[in-house]
Structures are given as structure tokens and as C-alpha cells.
N, C-alpha and C positions, 0 to 999 in steps of 0.2 A: 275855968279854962286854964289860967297859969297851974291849978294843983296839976290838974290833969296832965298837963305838957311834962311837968315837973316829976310825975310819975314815970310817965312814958321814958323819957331821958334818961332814969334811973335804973330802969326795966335794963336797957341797951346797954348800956354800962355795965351792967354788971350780966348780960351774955357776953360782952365781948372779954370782959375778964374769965369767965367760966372756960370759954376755949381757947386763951391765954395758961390760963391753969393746967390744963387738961395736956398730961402726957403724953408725947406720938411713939409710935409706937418705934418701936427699932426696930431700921432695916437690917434685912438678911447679909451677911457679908458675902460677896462676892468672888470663889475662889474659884483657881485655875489649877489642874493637875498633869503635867505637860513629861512623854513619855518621851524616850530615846527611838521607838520605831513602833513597829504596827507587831501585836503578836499576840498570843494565850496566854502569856505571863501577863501582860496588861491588862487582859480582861478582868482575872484576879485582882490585879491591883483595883480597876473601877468597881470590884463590889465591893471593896473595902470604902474606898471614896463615896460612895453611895448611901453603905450604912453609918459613916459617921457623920453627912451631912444631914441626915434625919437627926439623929443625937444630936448635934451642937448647934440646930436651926439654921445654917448656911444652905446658899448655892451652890454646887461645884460641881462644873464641867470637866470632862476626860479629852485630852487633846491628842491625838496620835499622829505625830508625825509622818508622812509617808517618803520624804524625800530628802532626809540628810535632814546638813546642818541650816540650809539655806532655809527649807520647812519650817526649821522651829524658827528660825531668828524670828519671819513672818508669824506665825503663830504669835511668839511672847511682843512682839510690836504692839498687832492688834490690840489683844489684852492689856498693853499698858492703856493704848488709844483709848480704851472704853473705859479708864479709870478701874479695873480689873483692883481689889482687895489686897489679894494674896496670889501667890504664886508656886509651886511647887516644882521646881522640874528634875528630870535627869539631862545631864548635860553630851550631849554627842561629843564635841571636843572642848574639852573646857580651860583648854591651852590657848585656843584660841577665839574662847568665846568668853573669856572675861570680861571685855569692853560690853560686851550684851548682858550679861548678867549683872555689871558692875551697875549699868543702867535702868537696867530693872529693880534691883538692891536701894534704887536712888528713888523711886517711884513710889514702891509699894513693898507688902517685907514679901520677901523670898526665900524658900530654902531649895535646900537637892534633894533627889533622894537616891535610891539606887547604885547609881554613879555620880561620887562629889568632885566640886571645883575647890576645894581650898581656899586656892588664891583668890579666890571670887569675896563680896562682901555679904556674899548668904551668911545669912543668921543660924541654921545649924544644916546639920547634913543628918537623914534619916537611912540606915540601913546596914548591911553586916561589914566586918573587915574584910573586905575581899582579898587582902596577900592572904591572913588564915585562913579563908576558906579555902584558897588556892591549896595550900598546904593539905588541908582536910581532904582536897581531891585525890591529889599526889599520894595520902595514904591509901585511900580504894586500888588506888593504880597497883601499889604493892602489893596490896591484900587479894586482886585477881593474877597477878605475877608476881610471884615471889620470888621466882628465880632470874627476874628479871625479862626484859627485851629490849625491841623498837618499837617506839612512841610515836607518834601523830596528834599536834595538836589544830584542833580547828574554833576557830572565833570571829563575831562576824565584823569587827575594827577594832585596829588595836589603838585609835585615838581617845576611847572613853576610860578613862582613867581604871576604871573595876576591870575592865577587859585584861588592860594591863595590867594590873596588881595578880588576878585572878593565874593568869599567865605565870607570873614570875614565881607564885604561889607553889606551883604545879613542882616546875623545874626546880627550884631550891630546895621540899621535899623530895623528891627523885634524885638528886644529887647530894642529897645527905650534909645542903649546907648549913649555917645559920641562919637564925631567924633576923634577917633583913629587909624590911617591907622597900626599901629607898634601893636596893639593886637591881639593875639592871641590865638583861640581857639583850643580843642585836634579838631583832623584830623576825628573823627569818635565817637560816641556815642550822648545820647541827651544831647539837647540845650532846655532848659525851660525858659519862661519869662512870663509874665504877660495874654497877649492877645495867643501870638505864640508860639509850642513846634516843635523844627526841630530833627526831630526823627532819623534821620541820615543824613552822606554823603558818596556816593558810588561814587568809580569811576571805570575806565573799561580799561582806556591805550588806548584808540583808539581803541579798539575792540568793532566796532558798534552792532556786535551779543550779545555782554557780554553788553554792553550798554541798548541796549532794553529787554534783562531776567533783570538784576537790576531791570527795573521799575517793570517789570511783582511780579516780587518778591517781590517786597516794595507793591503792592495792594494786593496783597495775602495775606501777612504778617501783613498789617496795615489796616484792616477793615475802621477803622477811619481816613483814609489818606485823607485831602484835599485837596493837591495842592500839585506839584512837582515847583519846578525849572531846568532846565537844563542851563547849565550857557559856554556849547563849544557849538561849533555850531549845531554839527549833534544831543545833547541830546536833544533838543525839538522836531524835527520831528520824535524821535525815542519812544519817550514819547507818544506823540501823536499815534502814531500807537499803542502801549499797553494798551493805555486808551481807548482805540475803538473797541478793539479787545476784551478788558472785559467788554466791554458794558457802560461804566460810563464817557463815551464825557458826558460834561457841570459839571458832579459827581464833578468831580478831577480837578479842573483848574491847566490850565499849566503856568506859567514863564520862558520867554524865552530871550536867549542872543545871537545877532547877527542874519545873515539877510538870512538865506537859502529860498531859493522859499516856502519848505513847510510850513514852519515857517509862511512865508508873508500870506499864502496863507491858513492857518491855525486862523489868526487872523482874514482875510477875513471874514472865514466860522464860526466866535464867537467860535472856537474851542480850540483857544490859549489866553491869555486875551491880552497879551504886550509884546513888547522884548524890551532891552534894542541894541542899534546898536553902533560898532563902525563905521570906513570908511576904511576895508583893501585895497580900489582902493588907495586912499591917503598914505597907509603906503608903499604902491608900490614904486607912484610917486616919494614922497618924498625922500623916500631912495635914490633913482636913482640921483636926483637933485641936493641932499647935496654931496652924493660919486664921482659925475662928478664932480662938480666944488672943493672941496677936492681934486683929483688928479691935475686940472689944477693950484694948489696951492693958490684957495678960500677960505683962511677959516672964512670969517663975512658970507657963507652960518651955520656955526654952532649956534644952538640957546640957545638964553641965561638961566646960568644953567646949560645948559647940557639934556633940555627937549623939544619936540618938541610936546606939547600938542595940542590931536585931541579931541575935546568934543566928549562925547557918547552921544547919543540923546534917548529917550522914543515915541517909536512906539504902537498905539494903531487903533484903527477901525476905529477913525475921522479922521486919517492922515498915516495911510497903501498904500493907493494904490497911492499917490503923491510922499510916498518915493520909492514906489516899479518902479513909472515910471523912476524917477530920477538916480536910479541904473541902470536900461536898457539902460540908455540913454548915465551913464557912461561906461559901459562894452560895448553895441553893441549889446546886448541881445534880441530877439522878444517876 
């Protein structure tokens, strides 16, 4: 009876060590990909987040804010609440969304992407130099007027810092000045220079209705108006609907930034001259690949600096429908 006990006892012991031994497995990290508004460029960005969460074994949810800055604050709260991985955002104002970001920095890692905070304690910022892209635009502007006009510029806030750069971009190209990413012009009145006068910049908050009266407003207003820029995504196909509606497709050249269908599809039809593009499938992935392996305690995924530069490219009619394949090809798209 004692062998027998004496077995038994042995038996137990050494199952309880067995699933002592026995490896668990690793959980999934938990990541967040938190957008500046609701739109078609983000859709893009979510099938990048999508495919690299397949690749790198994480979760990661697409957060679209629909109402400012107040939206996301609630948004990234939540996600800290829930003990949330990683984090990824674009920053609505990040002037004055440090204290929120600095606290998210403090929680769990963080980065930007799109549009950076600097002064924030994100760990890097994912995406292109928006003054140069700015620039980049500024040269199509030239390249559809050469001899010059009156400019319109439209964007949908100028508090997120890419807006701004993207902005300043434009006009320091167009005025033929230095390459200065840190200058600064006022927010609204004219800009005169030699060839170019930008008679304003309007923006709208993401109000696609209030987006498309601006333009309507600006060709009423500006008889002499030759060429708009929209510099967010949905301002050039909204532009374009205004300029067609008042009769004056080819009048008004458009300038455009980022890759919506009508956009593509606009440059197609000689209705838009050029967009400037970034790659939000890439700022998707990215994010996702650097926040996975950051949790599994990675960190030569963070790039050096603190910058994870994505060139913007200049889209025109001799090479539209090769990028436009190429995007379908990245999303799934028909």
C-alpha cells in the first residue's frame, strides 16, 4: 500500500512539473492604428494594417476618428484603459496634444505617422517630408502654368502639422524662395511673388460640404482665379466637381495631393494636371511591424533619428494608370 501511495505521489509530481515546463504560448500584441479623420486615404492605410498584422501575428484595429481632437483624445484613453500594446496615431493638433500623447508615450510605445508631433515622446514618426512634398506640389503648379497666375489654396486644418509644412511647401516653391522647412507664413491673406500670387487659404475641418462651397466661393470671388491646389485628399475631387459645375474644367487647373480614385481618374481625363502621392498602405504596414516587434522587446525595428521616411512621388498622365494599377494591386481593389 505505502509502494502504491508512493507511486501515485510521484506520478503527480512529475505532471505538475510537466505543465510547469511546458511553454504558453505567446500572446498576440495588442495594437492601435488611430487616424487624423474619416476618409479613402485611410481605407488604404487599413489594408496595409491588415496585411502586416497577418505577417507579424498581432491584432490591430483601425480607429477613425469622426469628430476632431476631442474624438481621438477618447479614442487613445480607451486604449490605454484596456492596456492597449502599441499605439500608432496621426496627431490632429499636436501643439496641443502633447500632454495626451506624452501620456500615452508613458503607458505603452507610441509612434505618429502621417502627421508628426516632434515634441511629443513618440518613439519615431512614420511617413514623407511634407515641406518637400509641399515643394513637389509647388513644382506641378508650375509645370501647368508656366507663365504664371492666381492660386487657391484649400486644406482641411491647418493645426496638423503636415498640413502646415505641406502649405508652406507650396508657397516657398511658387515664390522661388529657400529651402526652409521652419518658415512660416500668416494662416490666410495674400502671398505675392514674382510669377505667382496665392490669393488665399481656406480650410473646412473635414466638412466636405463646406469644402466644395470654398471652391465655389473662391471662382465667384476670384474672376481671375487660375488654379486651385487641394492639398487633403477629398479637396481635389471636390474641387473638381466645382470647377465643372461652373463650366471652367481646363479654365482652373487643379493641384492635387494624394491618390483618391477621382483624383486618379481626373488626371486620366486631363481634368486635374498632377498629384503629389504619399503611400498610406505603407504607413499601415509599417506601423504595425515596428509596434509588433517593440512589444516583443525589438527595438533595432526603430529607425534611425527617429524617422521612418516614405518618399512622395509626383503623379502625372505619362505614369497615372501604372500607379493607379499598382494601388489595386496593393489594396485588392477592382
Amino acid at each position: 500500500m505505502n509502494k502504491l501511495l508512493l507511486l501515485l505521489t510521484t506520478l503527480a509530481l512529475a505532471a505538475c512539473g510537466s505543465d510547469s515546463d511546458t511553454p504558453k504560448q505567446e500572446a498576440k500584441p495588442q495594437l492601435a492604428f488611430v487616424t487624423n479623420g474619416v476618409g479613402p486615404f485611410w481605407t488604404i492605410a487599413s489594408k496595409g494594417v491588415e496585411a502586416a498584422a497577418k505577417k507579424f501575428d498581432a491584432h490591430a484595429e483601425v480607429q477613425m476618428p469622426g469628430e476632431g481632437v476631442a474624438d481621438q483624445k477618447r479614442i487613445v484613453q480607451a486604449m490605454l484603459a484596456r492596456g492597449i500594446d502599441g499605439i500608432a496615431i496621426s496627431p490632429i493638433d499636436p501643439d496641443n496634444q502633447t500632454s495626451l500623447l506624452n501620456e500615452a508615450a508613458a503607458n505603452t510605445n507610441l509612434i505618429t505617422h502621417d502627421s508628426d508631433a516632434p515634441k511629443s515622446n513618440r518613439l519615431a514618426f512614420i511617413g514623407i517630408d511634407n515641406y518637400s512634398a509641399g515643394r513637389e506640389c509647388g513644382k506641378l503648379v508650375k509645370e501647368a502654368l508656366p507663365d504664371g497666375g492666381n492660386i487657391m489654396i484649400f486644406v482641411g486644418r491647418l493645426e496638423q502639422l503636415n498640413a502646415r509644412q505641406r502649405r508652406q511647401g507650396v508657397i516657398d516653391e511658387l515664390l522661388d524662395r529657400s529651402f526652409d522647412p521652419e518658415r512660416r507664413d500668416p494662416n490666410s491673406g495674400v502671398i505675392t511673388g514674382d510669377k505667382y500670387t496665392v490669393l488665399d487659404t481656406r480650410t473646412d475641418q473635414f466638412d466636405y460640404a463646406k469644402a466644395k462651397a470654398q471652391v465655389e466661393d473662391a471662382i465667384a470671388k476670384y474672376p481671375d482665379l487660375n488654379g486651385v491646389v487641394g492639398l487633403f485628399a477629398y479637396n481635389p475631387p471636390l474641387a473638381l466637381e466645382a470647377i465643372k459645375e461652373a463650366g471652367k474644367t481646363g479654365e482652373i487647373q487643379i493641384i492635387a495631393f494624394d491618390e483618391e480614385d477621382p483624383t486618379l481618374q481626373g488626371i486620366i481625363d486631363g481634368h486635374i494636371y498632377g498629384t503629389v502621392v504619399q503611400n498610406p498602405y505603407k504607413y499601415g504596414y509599417e506601423s504595425v511591424r515596428i509596434l509588433a516587434a517593440l512589444k516583443r522587446g525589438d527595438r533595432s525595428v526603430l529607425p534611425k533619428g527617429g524617422v521612418l521616411d516614405i518618399p512622395a512621388r509626383q503623379i502625372r498622365k505619362d505614369n497615372v494608370a501604372a500607379f493607379w494599377s499598382e494601388l489595386k494591386q496593393l489594396t485588392g481593389a477592382k
